[in-house]
N, CA, C and O atoms as a DFTB+ gen file, in Angstrom:
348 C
 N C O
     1  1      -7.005      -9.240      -1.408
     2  2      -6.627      -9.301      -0.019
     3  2      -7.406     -10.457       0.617
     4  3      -8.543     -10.775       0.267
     5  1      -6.633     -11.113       1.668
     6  2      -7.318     -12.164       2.199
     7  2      -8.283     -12.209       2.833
     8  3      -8.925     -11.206       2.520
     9  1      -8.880     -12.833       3.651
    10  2      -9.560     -12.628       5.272
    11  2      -8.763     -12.130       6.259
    12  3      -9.009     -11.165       6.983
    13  1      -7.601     -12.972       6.260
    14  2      -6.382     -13.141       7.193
    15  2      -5.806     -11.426       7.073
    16  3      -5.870     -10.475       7.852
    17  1      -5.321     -11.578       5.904
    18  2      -4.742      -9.998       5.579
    19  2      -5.892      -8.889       6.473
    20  3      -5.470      -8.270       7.449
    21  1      -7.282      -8.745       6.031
    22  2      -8.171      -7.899       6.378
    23  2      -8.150      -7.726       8.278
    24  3      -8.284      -6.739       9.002
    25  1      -7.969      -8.875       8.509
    26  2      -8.111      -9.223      10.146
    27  2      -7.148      -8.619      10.439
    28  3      -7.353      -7.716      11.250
    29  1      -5.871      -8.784      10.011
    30  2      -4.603      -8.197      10.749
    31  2      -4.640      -7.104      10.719
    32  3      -4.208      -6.619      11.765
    33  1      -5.089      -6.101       9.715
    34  2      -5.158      -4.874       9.403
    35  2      -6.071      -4.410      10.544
    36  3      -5.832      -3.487      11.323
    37  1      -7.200      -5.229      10.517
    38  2      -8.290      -4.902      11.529
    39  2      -7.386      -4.704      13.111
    40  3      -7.323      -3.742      13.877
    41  1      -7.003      -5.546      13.141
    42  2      -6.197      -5.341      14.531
    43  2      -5.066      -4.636      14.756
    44  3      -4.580      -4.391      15.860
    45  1      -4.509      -4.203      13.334
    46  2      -3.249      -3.114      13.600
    47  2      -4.360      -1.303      13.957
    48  3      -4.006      -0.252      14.492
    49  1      -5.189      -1.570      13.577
    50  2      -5.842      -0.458      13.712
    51  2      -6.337      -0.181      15.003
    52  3      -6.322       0.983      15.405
    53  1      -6.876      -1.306      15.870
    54  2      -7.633      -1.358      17.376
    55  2      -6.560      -1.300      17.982
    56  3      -6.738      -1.103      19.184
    57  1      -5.439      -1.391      17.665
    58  2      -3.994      -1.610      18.724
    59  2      -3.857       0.243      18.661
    60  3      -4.152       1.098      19.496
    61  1      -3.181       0.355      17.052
    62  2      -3.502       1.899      17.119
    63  2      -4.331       2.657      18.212
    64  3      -3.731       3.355      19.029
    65  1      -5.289       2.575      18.237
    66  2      -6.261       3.418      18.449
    67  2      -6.560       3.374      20.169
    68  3      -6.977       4.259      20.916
    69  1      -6.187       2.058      20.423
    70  2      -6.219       1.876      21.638
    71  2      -4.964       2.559      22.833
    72  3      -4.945       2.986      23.987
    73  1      -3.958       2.312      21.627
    74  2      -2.015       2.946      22.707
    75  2      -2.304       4.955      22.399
    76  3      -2.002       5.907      23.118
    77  1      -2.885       4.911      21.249
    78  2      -3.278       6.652      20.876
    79  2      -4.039       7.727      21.919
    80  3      -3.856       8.902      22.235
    81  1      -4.865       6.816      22.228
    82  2      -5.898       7.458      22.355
    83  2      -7.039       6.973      23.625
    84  3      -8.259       7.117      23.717
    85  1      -5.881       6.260      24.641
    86  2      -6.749       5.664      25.981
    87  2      -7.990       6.347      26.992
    88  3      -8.908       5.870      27.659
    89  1      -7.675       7.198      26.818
    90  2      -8.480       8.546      27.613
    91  2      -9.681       9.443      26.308
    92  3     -10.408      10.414      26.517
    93  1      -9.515       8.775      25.216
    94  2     -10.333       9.670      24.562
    95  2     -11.472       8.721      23.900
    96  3     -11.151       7.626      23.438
    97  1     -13.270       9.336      23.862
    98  2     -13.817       8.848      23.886
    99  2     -14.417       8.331      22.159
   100  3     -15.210       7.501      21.714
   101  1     -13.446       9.438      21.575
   102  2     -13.641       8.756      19.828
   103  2     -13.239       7.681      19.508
   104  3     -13.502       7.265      18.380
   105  1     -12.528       6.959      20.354
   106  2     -11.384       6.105      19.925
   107  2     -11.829       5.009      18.636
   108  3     -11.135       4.492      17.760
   109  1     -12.931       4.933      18.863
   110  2     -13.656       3.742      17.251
   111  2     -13.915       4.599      16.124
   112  3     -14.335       4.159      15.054
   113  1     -13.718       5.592      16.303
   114  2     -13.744       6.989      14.869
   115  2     -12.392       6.443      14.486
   116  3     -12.381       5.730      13.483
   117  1     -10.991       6.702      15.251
   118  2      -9.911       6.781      15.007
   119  2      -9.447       5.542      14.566
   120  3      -8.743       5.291      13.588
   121  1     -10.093       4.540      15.698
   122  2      -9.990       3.242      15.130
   123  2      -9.984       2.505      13.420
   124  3      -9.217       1.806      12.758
   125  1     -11.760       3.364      13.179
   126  2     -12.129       3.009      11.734
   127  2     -11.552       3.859      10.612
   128  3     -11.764       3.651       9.417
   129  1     -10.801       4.839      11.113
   130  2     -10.033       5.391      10.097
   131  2      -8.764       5.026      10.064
   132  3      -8.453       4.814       8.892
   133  1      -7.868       4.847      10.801
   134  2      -6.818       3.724      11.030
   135  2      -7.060       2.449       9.783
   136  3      -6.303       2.481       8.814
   137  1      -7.844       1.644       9.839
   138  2      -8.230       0.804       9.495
   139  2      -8.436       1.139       7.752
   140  3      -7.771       0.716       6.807
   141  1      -9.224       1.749       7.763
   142  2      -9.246       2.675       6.326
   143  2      -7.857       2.681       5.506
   144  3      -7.415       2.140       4.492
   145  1      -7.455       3.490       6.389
   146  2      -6.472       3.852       5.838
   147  2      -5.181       2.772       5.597
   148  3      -4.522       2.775       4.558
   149  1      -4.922       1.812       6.778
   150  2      -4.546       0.295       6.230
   151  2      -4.808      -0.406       4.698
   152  3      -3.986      -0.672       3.822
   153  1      -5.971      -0.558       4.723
   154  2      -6.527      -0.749       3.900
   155  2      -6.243      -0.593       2.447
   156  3      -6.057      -1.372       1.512
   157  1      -6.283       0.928       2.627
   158  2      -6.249       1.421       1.222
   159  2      -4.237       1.265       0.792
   160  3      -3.621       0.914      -0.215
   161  1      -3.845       1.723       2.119
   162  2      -2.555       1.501       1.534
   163  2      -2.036       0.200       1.092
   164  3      -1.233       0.075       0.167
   165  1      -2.561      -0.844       1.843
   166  2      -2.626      -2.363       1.216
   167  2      -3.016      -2.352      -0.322
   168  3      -2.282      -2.867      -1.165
   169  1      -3.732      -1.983      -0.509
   170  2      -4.480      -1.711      -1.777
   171  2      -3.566      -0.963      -2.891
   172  3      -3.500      -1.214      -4.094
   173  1      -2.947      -0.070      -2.217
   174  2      -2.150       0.802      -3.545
   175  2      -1.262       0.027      -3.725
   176  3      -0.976      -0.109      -4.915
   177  1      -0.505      -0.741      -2.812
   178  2       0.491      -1.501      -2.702
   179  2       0.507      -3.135      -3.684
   180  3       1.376      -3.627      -4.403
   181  1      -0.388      -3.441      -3.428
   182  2      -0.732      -4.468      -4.159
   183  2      -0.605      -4.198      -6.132
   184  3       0.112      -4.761      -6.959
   185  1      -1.669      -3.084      -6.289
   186  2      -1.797      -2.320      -7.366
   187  2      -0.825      -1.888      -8.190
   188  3      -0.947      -1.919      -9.414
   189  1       0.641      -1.274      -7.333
   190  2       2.114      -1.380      -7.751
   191  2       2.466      -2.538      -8.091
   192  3       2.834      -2.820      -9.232
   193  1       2.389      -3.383      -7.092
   194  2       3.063      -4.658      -7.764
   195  2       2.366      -5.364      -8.951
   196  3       2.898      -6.078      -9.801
   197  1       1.138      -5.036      -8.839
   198  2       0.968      -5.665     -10.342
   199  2       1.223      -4.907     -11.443
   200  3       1.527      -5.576     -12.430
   201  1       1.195      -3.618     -11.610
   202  2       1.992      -2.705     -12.151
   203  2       2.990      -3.482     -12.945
   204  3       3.032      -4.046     -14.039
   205  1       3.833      -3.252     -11.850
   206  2       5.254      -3.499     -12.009
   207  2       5.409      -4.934     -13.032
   208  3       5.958      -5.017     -14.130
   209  1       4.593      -6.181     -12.092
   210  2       4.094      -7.485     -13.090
   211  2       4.104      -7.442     -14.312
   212  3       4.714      -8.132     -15.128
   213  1       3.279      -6.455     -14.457
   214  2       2.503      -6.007     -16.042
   215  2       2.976      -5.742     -17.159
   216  3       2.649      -6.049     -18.305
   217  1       4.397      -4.679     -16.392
   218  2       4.770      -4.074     -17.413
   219  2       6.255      -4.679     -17.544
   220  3       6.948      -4.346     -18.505
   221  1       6.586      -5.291     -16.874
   222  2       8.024      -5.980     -16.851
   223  2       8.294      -6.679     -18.064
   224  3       9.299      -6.083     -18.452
   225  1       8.086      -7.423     -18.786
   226  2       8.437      -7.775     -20.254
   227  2       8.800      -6.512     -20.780
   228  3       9.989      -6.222     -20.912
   229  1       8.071      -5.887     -21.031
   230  2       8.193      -4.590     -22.031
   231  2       9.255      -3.945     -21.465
   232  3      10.213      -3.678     -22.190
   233  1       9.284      -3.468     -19.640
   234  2      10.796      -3.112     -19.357
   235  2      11.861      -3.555     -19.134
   236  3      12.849      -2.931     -18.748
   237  1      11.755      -4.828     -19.383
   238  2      13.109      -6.039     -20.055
   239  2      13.357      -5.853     -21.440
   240  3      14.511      -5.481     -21.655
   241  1      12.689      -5.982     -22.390
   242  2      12.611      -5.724     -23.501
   243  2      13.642      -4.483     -23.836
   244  3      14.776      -4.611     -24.296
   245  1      12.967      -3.230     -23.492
   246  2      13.437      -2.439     -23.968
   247  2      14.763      -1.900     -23.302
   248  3      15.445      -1.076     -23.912
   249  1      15.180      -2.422     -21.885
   250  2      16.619      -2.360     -21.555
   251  2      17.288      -3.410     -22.470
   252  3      18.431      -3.001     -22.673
   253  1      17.111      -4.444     -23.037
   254  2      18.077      -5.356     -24.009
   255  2      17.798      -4.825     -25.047
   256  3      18.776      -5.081     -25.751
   257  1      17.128      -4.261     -25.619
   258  2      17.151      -3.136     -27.056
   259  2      18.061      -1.873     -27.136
   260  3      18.323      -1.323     -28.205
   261  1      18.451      -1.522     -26.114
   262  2      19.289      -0.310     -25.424
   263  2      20.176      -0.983     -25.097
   264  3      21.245      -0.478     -25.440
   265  1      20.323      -2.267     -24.387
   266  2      21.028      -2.260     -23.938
   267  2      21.813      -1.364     -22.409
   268  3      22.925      -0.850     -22.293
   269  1      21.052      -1.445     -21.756
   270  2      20.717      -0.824     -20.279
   271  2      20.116      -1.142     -19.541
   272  3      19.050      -1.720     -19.753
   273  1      20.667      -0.832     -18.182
   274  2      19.910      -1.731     -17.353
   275  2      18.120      -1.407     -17.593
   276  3      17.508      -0.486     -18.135
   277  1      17.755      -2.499     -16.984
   278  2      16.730      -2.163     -16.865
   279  2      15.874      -1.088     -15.697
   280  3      16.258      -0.742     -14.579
   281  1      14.795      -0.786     -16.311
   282  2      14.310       1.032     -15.366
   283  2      13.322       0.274     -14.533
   284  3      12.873      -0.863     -14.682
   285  1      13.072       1.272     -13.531
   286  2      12.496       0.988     -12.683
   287  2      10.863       1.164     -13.390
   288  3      10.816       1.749     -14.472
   289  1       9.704       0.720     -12.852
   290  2       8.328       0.873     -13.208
   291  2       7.694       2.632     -12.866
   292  3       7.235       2.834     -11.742
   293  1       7.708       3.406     -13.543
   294  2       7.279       4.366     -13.498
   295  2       6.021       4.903     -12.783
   296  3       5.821       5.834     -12.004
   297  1       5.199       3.888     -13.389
   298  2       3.465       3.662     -13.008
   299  2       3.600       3.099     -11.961
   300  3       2.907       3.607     -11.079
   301  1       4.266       2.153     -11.609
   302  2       4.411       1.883      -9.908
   303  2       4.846       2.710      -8.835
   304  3       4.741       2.623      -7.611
   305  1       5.462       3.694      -9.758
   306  2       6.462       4.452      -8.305
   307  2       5.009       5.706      -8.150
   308  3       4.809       6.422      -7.170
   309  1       4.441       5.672      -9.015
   310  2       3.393       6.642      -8.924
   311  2       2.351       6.100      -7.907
   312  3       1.647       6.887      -7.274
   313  1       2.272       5.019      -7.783
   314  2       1.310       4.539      -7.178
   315  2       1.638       4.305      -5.881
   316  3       0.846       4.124      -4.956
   317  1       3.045       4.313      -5.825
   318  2       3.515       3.951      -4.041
   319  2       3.768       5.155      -3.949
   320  3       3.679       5.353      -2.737
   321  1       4.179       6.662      -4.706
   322  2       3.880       8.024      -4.413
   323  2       2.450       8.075      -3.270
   324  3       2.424       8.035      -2.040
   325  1       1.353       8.177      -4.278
   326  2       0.074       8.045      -3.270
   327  2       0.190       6.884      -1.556
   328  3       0.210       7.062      -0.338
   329  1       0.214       6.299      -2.059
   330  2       0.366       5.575      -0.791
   331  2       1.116       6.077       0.271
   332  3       0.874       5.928       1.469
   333  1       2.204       6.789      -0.332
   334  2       2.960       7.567       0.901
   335  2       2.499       9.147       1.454
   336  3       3.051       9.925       2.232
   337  1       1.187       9.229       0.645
   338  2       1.145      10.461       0.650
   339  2      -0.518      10.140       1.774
   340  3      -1.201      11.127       2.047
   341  1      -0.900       8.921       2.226
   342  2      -1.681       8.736       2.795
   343  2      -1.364       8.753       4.416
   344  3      -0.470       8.078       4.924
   345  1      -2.073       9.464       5.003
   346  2      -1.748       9.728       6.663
   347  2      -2.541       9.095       7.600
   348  3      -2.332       9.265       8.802
């Protein structure tokens, strides 16, 4: 992840936290978990796609051995599972 990437995240989180939660005095709790949680989903996300990178020969391969299309990345969909399962 970049600087750039990290910053934006940083600021999707203070925007969050700020339209959420104007009247409430946690708001940099909510903020830094916002942010967190950006974060990490950036992170799983990334992690899929290289996944997916990784294993793509082999699931080219073995759809022209079959003869079928080719499948989707298994280990990736597992990994954007979690990510969706982050709140």
């Amino acid at each position: 992840m970049t600087p750039e990437q990290v910053q934006a995240l940083a600021h999707q989180a203070s925007t969050y936290a700020c339209q959420a939660l104007l009247s409430n005095e946690h708001w940099q709790e909510v903020r830094d978990q916002k942010f967190a949680e950006l974060v990490i989903r950036d992170a799983l996300e990334e992690a899929a796609e290289a996944v997916e990178k990784a294993t793509y020969r082999k699931r080219w391969l073995k759809a022209g051995i079959n003869s079928a299309p080719m499948q989707p990345c298994e280990s990736a969909a597992v990994v954007r599972k979690l990510k969706e399962d982050i709140q």
